[in-house]
C-alpha positions in Angstrom: 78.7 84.0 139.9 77.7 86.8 138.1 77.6 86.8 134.2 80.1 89.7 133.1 79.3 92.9 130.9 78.6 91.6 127.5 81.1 94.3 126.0 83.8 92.2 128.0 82.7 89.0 127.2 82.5 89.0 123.7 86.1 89.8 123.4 86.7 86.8 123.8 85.1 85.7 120.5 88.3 88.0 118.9 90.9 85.3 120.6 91.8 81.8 119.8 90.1 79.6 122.7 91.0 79.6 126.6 90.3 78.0 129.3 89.9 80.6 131.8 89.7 84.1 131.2 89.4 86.9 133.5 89.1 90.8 134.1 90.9 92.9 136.6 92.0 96.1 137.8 90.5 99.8 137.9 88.9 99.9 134.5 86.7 97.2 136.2 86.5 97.7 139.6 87.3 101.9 139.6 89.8 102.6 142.7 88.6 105.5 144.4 88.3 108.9 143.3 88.1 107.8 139.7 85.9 109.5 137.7 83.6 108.4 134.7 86.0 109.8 131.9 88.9 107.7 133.9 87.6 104.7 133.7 86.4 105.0 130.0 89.7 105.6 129.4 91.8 103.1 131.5 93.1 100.2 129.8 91.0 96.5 130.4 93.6 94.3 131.8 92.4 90.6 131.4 94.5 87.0 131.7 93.7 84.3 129.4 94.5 80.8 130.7 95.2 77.9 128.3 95.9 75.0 128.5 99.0 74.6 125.7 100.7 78.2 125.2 102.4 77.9 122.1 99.4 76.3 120.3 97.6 79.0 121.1 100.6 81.9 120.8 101.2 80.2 117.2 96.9 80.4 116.2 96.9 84.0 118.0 100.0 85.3 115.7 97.7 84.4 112.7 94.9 86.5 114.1 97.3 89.2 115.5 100.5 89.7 114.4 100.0 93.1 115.3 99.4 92.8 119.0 103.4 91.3 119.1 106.7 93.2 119.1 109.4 91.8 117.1 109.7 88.7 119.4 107.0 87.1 116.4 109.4 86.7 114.3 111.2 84.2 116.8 108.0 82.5 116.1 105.8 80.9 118.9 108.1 78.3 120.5 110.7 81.7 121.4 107.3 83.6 122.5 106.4 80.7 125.1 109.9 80.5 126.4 109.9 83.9 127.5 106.6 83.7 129.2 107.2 80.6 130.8 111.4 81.2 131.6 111.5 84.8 132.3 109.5 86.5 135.6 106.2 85.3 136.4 105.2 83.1 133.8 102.6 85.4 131.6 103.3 86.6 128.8 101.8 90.4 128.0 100.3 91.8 125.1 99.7 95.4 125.7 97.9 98.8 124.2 95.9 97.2 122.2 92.4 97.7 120.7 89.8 95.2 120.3 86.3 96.1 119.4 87.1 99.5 120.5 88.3 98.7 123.7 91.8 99.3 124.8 93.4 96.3 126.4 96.5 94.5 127.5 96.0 90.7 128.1 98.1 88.5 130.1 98.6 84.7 128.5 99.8 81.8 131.3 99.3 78.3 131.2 97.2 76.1 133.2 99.6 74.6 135.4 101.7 78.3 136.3 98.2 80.1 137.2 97.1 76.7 139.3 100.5 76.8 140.8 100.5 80.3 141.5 97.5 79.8 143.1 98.2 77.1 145.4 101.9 77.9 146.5 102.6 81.5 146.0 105.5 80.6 143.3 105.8 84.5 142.6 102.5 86.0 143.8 102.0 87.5 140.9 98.6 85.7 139.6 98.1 84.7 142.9 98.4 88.0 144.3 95.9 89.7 141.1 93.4 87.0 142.5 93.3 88.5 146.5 91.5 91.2 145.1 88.1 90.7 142.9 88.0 89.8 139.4 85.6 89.6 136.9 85.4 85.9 135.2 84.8 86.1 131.2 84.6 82.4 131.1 83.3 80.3 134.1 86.2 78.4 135.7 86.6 75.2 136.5 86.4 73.3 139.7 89.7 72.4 140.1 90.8 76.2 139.4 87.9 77.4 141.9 89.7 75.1 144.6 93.1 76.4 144.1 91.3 79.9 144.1 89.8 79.2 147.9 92.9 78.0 149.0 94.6 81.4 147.9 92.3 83.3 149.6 92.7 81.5 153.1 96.6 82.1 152.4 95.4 85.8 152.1 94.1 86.4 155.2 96.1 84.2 157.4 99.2 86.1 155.8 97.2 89.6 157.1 96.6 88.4 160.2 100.3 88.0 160.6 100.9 91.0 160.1 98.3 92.5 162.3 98.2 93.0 165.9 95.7 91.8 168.3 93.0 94.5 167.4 92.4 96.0 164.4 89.6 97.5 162.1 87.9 96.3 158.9 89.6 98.1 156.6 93.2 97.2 158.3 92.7 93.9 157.2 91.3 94.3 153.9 94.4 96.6 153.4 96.8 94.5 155.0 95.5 91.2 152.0 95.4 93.9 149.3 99.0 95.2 150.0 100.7 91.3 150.0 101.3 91.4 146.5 102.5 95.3 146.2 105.2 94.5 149.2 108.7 94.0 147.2 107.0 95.2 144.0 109.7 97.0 141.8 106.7 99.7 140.4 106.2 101.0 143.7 106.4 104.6 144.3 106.9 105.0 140.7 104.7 103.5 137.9 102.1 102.8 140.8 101.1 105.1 143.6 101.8 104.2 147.2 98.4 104.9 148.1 97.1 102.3 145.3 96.3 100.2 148.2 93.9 102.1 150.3 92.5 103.0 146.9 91.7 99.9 146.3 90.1 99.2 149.6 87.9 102.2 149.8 87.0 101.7 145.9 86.2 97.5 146.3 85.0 97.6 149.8 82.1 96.0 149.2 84.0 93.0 147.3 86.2 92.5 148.6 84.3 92.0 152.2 81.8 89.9 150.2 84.9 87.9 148.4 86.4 87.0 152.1 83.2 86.5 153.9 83.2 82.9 153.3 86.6 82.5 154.2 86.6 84.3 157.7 83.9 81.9 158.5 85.3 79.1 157.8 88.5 80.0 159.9 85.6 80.5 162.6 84.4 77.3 162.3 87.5 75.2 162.1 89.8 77.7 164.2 87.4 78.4 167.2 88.9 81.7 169.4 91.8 82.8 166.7 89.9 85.5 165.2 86.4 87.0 166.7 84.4 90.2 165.0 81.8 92.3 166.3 79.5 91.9 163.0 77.9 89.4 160.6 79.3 88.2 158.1 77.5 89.5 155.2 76.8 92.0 156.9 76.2 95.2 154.2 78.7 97.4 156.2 80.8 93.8 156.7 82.8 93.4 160.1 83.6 97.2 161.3 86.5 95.5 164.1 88.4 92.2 164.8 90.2 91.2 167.5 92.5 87.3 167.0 94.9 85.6 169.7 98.4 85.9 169.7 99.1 83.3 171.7 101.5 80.8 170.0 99.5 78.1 169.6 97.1 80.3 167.8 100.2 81.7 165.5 101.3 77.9 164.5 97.7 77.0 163.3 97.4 80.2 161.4 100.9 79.5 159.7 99.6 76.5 159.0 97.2 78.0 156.2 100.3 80.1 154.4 101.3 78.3 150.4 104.1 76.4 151.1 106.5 78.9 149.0 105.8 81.7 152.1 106.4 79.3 155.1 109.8 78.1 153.4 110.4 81.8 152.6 109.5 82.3 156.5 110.8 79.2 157.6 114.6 80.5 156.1 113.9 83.3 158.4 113.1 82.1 161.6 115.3 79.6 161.2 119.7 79.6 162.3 119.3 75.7 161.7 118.1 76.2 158.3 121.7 74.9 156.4 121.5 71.9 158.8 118.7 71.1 157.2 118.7 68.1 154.7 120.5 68.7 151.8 117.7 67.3 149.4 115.1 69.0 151.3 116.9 72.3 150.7 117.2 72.0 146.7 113.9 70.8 146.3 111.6 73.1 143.9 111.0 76.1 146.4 107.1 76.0 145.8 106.4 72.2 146.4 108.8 72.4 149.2 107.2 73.6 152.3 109.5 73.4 155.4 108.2 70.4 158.2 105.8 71.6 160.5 107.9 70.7 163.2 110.8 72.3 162.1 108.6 75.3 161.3 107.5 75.8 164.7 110.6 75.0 166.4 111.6 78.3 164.6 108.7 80.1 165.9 109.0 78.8 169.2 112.7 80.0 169.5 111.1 83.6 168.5 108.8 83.4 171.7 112.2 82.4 173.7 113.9 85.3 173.0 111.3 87.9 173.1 110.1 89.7 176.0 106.3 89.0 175.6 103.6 88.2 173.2 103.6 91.6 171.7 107.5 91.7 170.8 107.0 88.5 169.5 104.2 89.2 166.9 106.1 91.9 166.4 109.5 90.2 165.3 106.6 87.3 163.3 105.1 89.9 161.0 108.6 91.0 160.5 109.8 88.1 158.8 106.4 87.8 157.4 107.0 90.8 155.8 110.2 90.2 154.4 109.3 86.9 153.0 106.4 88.0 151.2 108.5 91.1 149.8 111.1 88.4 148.8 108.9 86.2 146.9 107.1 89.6 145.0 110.4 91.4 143.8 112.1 88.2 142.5 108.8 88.0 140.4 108.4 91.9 139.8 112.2 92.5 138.6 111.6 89.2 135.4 108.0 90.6 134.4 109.2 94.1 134.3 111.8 93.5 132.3 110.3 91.2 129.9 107.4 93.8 129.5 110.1 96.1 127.6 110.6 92.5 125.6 107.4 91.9 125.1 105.5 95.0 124.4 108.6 96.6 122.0 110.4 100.2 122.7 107.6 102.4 121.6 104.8 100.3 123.5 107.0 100.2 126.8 107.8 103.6 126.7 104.0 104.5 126.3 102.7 102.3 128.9 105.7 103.4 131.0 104.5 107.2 130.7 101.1 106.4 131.2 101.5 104.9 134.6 103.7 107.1 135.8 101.6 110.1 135.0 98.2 107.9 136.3 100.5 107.7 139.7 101.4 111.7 139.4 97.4 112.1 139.1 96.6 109.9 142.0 99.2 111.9 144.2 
């Protein structure tokens, strides 16, 4: 793992201790066509992971009062109920400078991010994590495990929702755009060509972030997915082709969080409210559906199609919609709470800053 910029890392000496902490988005890794007056002047977004939140919102309101709207003088037990209660689960500071540096920093607990992670709750850590990041602070092994296992959700969630044959930069833009599908910003604070920025500006990443994880799909899954490169290749994979063949479709649905097969799952599914009633009010992210019931669904998709084709088709479909699902639920709550959480002048700022970023980027 590489060590980060030291500019970056020693913010952290400005912040009461965290557990995790880590950098994203273009003022990191630039999207494409930014130039080098942009990304001087974009705004570090970073997420600080610790362990008890309102320990460390009450120690971080004696360092910064300044970095909180009028929610501080709730004090830190309110602060924590809004991150935890409302969208998401992180709590955003934003438009602030530290050491020169304009930031906004993202505060979530241990458990939410690990969650996130593991089950696609709201896809909105989870979803940040598809894409590179930058780590201020190594992570733990634990949290490194959880990370793997979103990144396998990743691509088996693109692969989904591509078709038999498809082209490197297909599939890097089909695991980039999971976490935009159902997001309320769309088309208005963000572009809707952020994606394919993203892709052409983190190619090289991101191919080198998912390398491992095509392999290993290679290895345990032999036939479901074949490439016409190396991996680690410099140029990474330039095509894929994967088999659509049911059998093929079950194992790679196999691989999705749990919170995206019950999504998919309520779907496929007609027999869905004949399902057990505890089973149905169970916590939606520890509650995937039974494999059996899971590919009964799918099975009944393959039944009423008229080939293979048409029924990938009507798959990515619901895949689609489930993921969308799970992303606006989470969008709407962090949205809101940013007006909350940031105050009226900060929202409005950061509001008119990423609508006119998006006017720039067309």
């Amino acid at each position: 793992m590489a060590a980060p910029p030291e500019h970056l890392s020693e913010l952290l000496n400005e912040f009461p201790e965290v557990g995790t902490a880590f950098a994203y988005g273009s003022a990191v890794f630039p999207q494409s066509g930014y130039t080098e007056q942009q990304i001087k002047a974009s705004m570090t977004d970073l997420i600080f992971c610790v362990d008890d939140p309102m320990a460390w919102h009450q120690e971080n309101l004696r360092w910064h009062p300044a970095h909180y709207s009028t929610l501080q003088l709730l004090g830190p037990a309110a602060i924590t109920a809004v991150q935890e209660r409302v969208g998401a689960g992180v709590y955003y500071n934003t438009l602030v400078r530290v050491r020169g540096r304009l930031i906004k920093y993202g505060v979530t607990s241990r458990l939410t991010l690990h969650d996130d992670l593991l089950h696609w709750r709201s896809l909105y850590l989870s979803g940040r994590m598809h894409k590179p990041v930058l780590f201020l602070k190594p992570p733990c092994s634990e949290f490194m495990s959880a990370a793997r296992a979103n990144l396998r959700g990743a691509l088996a969630a693109a692969l989904l929702l591509l078709p038999s044959r498809f082209q490197e930069t297909e599939l890097l833009g089909s695991i980039c755009g999971i976490s935009y599908a159902g997001d309320v910003r769309m088309g208005v604070g963000e572009s809707w060509g952020k994606v394919s920025s993203i892709v052409q500006g983190q190619h090289g990443a991101l191919t080198s972030l998912y390398a491992g994880t095509i392999a290993e799909l290679q290895q345990e899954s032999p036939g479901i997915l074949t490439a016409d490169g190396s991996v680690g290749a410099r140029a990474g994979f330039s095509s894929f082709e994967q088999d659509l063949g049911l059998e093929a479709r079950c194992k790679v649905l196999e691989l999705l969080p749990s919170n995206a097969r019950r999504e998919l799952f309520t779907r496929l599914s007609p027999n869905y409210a004949a399902l057990p009633s505890a089973w149905q009010t169970r916590d939606a992210a520890l509650a995937p559906p039974p494999s059996a019931e899971l590919r009964s669904a799918v099975e009944g998709i393959w039944r009423q199609s008229a080939g293979t084709d048409d029924a990938n088709l009507r798959l990515a479909d619901a895949m689609r919609g489930s993921l969308s699902k799970i992303v606006r639920r989470a969008s709407v709550g962090q949205t809101l709470k940013g007006v909350l959480t940031a105050g009226g002048a900060k929202a409005g700022r950061y509001a008119f800053n990423k609508i006119a970023k998006r006017i720039r980027a067309g």
